[in-house]
C-alpha positions as CSV (number, residue, x, y, z in Angstrom):
1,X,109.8,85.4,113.8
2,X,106.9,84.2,116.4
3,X,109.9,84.9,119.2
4,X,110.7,88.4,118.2
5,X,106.6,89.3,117.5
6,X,106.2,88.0,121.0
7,X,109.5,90.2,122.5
8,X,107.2,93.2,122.4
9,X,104.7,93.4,124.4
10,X,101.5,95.8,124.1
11,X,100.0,97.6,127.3
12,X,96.3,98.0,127.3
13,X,96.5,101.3,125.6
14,X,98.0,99.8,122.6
15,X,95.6,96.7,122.6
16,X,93.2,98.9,122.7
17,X,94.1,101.0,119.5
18,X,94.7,97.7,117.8
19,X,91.7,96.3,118.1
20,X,89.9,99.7,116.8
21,X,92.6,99.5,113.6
22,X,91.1,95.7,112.7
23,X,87.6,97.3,113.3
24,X,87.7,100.5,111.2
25,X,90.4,98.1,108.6
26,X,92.9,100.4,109.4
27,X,96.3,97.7,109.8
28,X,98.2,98.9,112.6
29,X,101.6,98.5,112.8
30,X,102.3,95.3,114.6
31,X,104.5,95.1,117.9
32,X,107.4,94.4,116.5
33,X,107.4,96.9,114.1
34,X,106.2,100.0,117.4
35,X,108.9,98.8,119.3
36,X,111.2,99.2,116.0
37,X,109.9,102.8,116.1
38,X,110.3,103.9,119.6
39,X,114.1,102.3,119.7
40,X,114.3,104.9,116.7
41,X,113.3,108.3,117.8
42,X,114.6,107.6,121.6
43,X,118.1,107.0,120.3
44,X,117.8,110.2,118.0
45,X,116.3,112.3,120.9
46,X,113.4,113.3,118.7
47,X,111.7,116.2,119.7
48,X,109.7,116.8,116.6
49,X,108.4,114.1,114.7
50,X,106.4,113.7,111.7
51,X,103.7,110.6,111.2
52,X,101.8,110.1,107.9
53,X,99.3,107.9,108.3
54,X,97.5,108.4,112.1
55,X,95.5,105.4,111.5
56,X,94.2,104.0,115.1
57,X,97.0,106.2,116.9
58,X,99.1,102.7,118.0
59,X,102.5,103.8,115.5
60,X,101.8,107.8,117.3
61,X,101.8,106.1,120.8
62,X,105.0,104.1,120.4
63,X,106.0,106.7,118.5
64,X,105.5,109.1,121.6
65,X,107.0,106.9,124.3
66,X,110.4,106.8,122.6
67,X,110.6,111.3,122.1
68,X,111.7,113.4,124.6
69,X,109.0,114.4,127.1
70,X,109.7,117.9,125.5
71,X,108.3,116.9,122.3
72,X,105.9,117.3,119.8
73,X,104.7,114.6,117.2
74,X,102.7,116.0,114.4
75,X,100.4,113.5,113.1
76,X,98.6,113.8,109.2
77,X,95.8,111.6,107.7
78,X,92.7,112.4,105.4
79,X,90.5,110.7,107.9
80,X,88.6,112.8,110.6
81,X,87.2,110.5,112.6
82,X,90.1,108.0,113.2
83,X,91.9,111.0,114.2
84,X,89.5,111.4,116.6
85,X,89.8,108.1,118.2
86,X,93.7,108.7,118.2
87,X,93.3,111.6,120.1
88,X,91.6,110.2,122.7
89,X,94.0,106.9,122.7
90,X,97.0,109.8,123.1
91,X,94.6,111.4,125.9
92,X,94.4,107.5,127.6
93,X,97.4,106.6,127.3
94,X,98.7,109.9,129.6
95,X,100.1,111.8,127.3
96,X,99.0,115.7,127.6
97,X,97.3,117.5,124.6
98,X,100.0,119.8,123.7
99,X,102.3,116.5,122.8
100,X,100.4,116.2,118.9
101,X,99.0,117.7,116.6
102,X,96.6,116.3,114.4
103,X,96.6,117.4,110.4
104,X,93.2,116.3,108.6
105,X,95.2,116.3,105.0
106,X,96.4,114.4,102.2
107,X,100.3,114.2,102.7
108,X,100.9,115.5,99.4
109,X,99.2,119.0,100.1
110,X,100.2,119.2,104.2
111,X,104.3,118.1,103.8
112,X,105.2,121.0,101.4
113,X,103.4,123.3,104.3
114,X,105.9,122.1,106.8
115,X,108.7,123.9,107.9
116,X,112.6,123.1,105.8
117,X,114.6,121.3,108.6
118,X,112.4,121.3,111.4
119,X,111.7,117.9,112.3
120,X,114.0,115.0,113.5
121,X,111.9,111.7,112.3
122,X,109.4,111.4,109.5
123,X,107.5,108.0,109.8
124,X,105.1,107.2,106.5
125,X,102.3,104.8,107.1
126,X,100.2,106.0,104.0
127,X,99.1,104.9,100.3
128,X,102.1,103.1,99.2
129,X,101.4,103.8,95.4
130,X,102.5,107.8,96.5
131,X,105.7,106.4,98.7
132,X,108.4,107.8,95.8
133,X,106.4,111.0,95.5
134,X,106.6,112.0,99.2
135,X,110.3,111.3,99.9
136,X,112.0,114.3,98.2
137,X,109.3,116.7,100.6
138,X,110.6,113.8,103.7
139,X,114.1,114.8,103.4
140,X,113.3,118.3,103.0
141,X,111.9,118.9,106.4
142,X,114.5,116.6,108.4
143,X,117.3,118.2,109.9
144,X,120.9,116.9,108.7
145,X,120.9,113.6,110.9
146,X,117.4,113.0,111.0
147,X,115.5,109.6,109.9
148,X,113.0,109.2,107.6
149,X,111.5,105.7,107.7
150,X,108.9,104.0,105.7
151,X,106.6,101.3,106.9
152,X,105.4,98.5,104.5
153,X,108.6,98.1,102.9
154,X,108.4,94.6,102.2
155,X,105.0,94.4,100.2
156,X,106.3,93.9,97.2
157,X,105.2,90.4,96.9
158,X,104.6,89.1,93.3
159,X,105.7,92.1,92.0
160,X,108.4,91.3,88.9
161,X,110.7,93.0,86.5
162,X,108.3,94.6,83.5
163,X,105.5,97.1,82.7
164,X,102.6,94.5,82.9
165,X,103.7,93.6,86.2
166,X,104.3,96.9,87.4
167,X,100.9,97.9,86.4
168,X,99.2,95.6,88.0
169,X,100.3,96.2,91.5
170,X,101.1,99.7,91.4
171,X,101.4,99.9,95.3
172,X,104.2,97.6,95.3
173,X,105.9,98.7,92.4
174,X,105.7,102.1,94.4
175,X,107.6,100.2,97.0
176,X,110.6,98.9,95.0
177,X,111.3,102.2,93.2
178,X,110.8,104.0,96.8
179,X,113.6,101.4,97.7
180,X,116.0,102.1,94.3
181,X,115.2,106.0,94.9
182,X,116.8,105.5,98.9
183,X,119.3,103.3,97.6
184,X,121.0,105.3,94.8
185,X,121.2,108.7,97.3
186,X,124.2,109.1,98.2
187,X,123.0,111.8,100.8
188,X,120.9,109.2,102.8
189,X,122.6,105.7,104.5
190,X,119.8,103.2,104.6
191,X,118.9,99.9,106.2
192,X,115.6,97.9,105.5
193,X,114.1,96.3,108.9
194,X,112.5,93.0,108.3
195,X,110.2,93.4,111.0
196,X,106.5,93.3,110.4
197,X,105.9,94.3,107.1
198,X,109.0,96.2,106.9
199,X,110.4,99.3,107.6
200,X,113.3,101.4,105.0
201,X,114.8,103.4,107.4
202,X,117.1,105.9,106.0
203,X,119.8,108.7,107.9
204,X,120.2,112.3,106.1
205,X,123.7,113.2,105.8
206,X,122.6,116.4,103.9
């Protein structure tokens, strides 16, 4: 696992947008896990992409390097001011204004405002107790072939079978019926990444 951590490698603009994610406690997504990203949308040809979760801007900046130079990635969090600094990392790291735009929103209230079919990748980096809650709005605005990937897929850890459980780490709970939800669609064909702390990556047939 050190090998393939090490395979990707992040320029200054992404080192940069890490270290203000460990500052502000924000957990961006590691290497491994970006690269993972920008391998997905370049071999979809994403031109429209939707990100919940901006965080520090590093998942919207490898995130941007694998879309078409055409293209827009729409970006949502409930946090102004790391927005902020995510706009300026996109700014640093070259790409023009008109490439994002930033939503200051809960994903619950902005995804049902989003166009039906519009979008070619939805990437969720958010509260993984609401991950179930957001996929039926996910797969509504991804064209037929579009992805919609989750990120954190694997924190599940000492999480078991029963209500006590269950309630006691509601997050990962979340997580594992987010994963039965993906699993038992017969619309979607998944596959679960294990790279960083895991993405469910999922295809719309519909």
């Amino acid at each position: 696992m050190a090998y393939i951590e090490r395979y990707a490698v992040e320029d200054d603009a992404l080192a940069a947008a890490r270290e203000q994610g460990r500052h502000w406690d924000v957990r961006p997504v590691s290497p491994t896990t970006g690269a993972a990203l920008r391998f997905l949308a370049t071999v979809i040809g994403a031109r429209a992409v939707v990100e919940i979760g901006t965080g520090c801007g590093s998942s919207g900046l490898w995130l941007l390097r694998g879309m078409r130079p055409d293209s827009v990635l729409t970006t949502v969090d409930v946090d102004p001011a790391s927005q902020q600094f995510a706009r300026g990392a996109y700014r640093r790291a070259g790409f023009a204004a008109n490439r994002t735009r930033l939503i200051h929103g809960r994903a619950l209230e902005v995804l049902p405002r989003l166009r039906d079919a519009a979008y070619d990748m939805v990437f969720l980096d958010s509260d993984r107790a609401e991950y179930p809650a957001y996929l039926a709005e996910a797969l509504r605005v991804l064209r037929p072939g579009g992805i919609v990937v989750y990120h954190g897929a694997l924190d599940t850890d000492g999480v078991r079978d029963g209500p006590l459980e269950a309630a006691a780490d509601p997050a990962g709970a979340a997580v594992r019926e987010l994963g039965r939800l993906v699993h038992e669609d017969e619309t979607l064909v998944p596959l679960l990444l294990p790279v960083g702390a895991g993405l469910l990556a999922a295809v719309s047939t519909a």
